[in-house]
TIKOL-700926 format. One line per 5 residues: number of its first residue (from 1); their letters; for each residue x, y, z of C-alpha. Coordinates in steps of 0.25 Angstrom, whole numbers, plus 5000, padded with zeros to 4 digits. Layout:
N
NUM = A = X,Y,Z | ... .
***
This chain:
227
1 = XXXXX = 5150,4853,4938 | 5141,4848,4949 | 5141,4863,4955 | 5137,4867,4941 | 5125,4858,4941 .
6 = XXXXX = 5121,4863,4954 | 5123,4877,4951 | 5115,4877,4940 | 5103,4869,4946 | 5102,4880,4957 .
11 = XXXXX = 5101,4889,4946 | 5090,4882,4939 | 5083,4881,4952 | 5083,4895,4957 | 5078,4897,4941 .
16 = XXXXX = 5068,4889,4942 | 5063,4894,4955 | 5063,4909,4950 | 5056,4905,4938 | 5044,4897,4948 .
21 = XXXXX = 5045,4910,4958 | 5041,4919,4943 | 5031,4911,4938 | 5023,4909,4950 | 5024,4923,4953 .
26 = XXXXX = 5018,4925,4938 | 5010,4915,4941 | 5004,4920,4953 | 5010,4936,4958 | 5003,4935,4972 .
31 = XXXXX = 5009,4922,4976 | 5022,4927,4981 | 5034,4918,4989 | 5045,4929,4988 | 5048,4935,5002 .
36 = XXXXX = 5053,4946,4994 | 5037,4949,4991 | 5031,4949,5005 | 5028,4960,5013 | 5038,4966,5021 .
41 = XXXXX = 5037,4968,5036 | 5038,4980,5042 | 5047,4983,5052 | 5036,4992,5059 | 5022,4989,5055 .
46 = XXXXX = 5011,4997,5051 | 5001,4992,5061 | 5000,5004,5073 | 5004,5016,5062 | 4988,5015,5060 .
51 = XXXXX = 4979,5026,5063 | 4965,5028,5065 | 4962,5040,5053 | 4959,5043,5039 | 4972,5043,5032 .
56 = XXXXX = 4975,5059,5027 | 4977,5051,5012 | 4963,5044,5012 | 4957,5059,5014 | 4966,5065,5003 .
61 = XXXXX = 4963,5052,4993 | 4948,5054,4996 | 4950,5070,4994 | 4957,5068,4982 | 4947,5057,4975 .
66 = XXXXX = 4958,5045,4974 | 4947,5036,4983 | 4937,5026,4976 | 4932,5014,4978 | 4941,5004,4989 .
71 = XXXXX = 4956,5008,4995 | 4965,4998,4999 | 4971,5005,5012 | 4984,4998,5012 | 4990,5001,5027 .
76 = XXXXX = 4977,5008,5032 | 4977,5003,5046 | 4968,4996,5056 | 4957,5005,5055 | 4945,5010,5047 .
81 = XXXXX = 4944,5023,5049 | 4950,5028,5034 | 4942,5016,5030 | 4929,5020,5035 | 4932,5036,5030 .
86 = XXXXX = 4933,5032,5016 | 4922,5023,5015 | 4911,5035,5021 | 4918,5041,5008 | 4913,5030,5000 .
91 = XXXXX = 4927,5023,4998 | 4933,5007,5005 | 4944,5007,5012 | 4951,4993,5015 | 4963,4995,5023 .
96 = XXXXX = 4974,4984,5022 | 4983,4983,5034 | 4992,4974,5036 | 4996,4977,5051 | 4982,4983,5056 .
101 = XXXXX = 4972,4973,5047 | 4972,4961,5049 | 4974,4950,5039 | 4960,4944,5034 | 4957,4960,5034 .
106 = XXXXX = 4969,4963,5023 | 4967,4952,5016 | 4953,4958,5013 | 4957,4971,5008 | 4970,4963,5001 .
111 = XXXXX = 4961,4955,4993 | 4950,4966,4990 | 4954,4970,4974 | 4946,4983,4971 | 4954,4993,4977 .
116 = XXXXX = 4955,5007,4970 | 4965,5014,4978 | 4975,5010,4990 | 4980,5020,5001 | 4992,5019,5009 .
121 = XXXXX = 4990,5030,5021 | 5002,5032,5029 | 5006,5018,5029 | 5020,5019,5022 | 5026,5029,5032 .
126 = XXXXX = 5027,5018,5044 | 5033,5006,5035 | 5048,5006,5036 | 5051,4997,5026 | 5052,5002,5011 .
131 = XXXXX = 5048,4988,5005 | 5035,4985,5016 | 5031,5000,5009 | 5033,4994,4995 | 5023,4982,5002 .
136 = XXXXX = 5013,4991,5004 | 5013,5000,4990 | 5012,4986,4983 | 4999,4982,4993 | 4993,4994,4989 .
141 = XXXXX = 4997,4994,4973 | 4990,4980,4973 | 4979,4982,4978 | 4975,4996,4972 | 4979,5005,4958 .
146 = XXXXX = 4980,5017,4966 | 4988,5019,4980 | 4988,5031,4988 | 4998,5033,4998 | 5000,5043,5010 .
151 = XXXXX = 5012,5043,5022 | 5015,5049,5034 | 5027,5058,5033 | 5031,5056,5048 | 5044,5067,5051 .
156 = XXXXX = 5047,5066,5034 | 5061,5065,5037 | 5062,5051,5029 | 5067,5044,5040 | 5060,5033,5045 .
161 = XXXXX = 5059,5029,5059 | 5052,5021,5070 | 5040,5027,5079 | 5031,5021,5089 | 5015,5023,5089 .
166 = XXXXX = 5008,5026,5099 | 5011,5011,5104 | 5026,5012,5105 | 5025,5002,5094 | 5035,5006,5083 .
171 = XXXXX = 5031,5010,5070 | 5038,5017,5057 | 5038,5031,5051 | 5045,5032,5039 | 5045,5048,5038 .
176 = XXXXX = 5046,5049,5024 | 5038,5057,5015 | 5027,5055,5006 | 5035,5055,4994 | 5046,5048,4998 .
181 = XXXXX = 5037,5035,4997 | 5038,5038,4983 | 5049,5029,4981 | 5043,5017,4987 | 5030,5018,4980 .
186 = XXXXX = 5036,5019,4967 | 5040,5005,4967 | 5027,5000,4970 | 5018,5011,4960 | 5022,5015,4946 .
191 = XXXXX = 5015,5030,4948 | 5014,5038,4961 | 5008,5053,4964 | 5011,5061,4976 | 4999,5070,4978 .
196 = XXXXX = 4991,5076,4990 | 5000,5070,5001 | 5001,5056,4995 | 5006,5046,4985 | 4996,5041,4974 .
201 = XXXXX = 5001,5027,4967 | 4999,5019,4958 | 5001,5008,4946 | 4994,5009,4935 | 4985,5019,4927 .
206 = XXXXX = 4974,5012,4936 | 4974,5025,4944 | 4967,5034,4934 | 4954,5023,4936 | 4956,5025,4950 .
211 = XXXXX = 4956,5039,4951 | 4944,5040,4941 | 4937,5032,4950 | 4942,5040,4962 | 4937,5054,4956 .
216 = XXXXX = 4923,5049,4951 | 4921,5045,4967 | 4927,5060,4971 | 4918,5066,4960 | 4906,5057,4967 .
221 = XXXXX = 4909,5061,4980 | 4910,5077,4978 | 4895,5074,4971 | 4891,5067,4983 | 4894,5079,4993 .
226 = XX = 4889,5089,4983 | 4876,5083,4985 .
***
């Protein structure tokens, strides 16, 4: 009888503790204490695959009018290069980096909430871990209605294997192509695109505002350069 009593008290407890972790999460989302919620660390970080050039996708985004207004550049690196390229064409550029920025830097762009767009240059291709990718689609689908998304390729073999930079340091190339991200990304985003060379995604019908936004600016632009 006594085992019984016992028994059943634990039950009530882990109960009542589930029931507390729920309602404070409904409570408060952003005030998380599961470990299952934070962010994975990567076996090879990010922080020497960055490169001092202007992405291939920022040029086919601003060729193809998907720009306007302010770009979270989730994984953009440690420098401003791509930055300072967009904004001589009238677009902002804020880069979060959690190996090449530091942290006052990222909490900057993190708490910035007027993005219109996100990119994600090359930045999935050198993260070996399925579930830190999944980290960074959310960051991205967080902070923006809209993310674009381009990798490298590497030898396409879909075998994913560990390199060295220029360094020695080693690094990750996952050698997958573009589309087979595809899987990944659906669990993040309910709609996805592959168009031009990369991944468009997104959530909700916010995308059509976005992109009417984005083709007033092109439309702009080509009147601009006319003159």
């Amino acid at each position: 009888m006594k085992h019984r009593l016992i028994k059943a008290e634990s039950e009530q407890t882990l109960q009542d503790n589930v029931d507390k972790e729920l309602h404070d999460y409904i409570e408060n989302p952003n005030s998380v204490n599961s470990d299952e919620l934070k962010e994975v660390v990567q076996e090879y970080d990010s922080a020497q695959t960055s490169i001092n050039q202007i992405p291939a996708l920022f040029k086919k985004l601003l060729t193809d009018g998907k720009f306007c207004g302010n770009n979270f550049d989730n994984g953009g690196g440690k420098f401003d290069t791509a930055s300072e390229w967009l904004q001589q064409n009238g677009f902002s550029n804020f880069v979060y980096d959690k190996y090449n920025r530091d942290e006052k830097h990222n909490k900057q762009v993190v708490d910035k909430n007027d993005y219109e767009t996100s990119t994600i240059a090359n930045v999935l291709n050198v993260i070996k871990e399925d579930d830190a990718i999944l980290d960074v689609l959310r960051k991205s689908k967080e902070k923006a209605p809209v993310t674009y998304i381009s990798v490298y390729e590497g030898d396409r073999s879909g075998v994913g294997r560990m390199t060295k930079d220029n360094n020695g340091k080693k690094c990750w190339q996952r050698n997958e192509k573009l589309k087979d991200y595809i899987p990944l990304i659906e669990q993040v985003f309910d709609n996805i695109k592959v168009w031009h060379g990369y991944i468009t995604a997104w959530d909700t019908q916010d995308i059509e505002n976005v992109d009417k936004k984005a083709n007033i600016v092109l439309q702009h632009i080509k009147k601009a350069v006319k003159i």
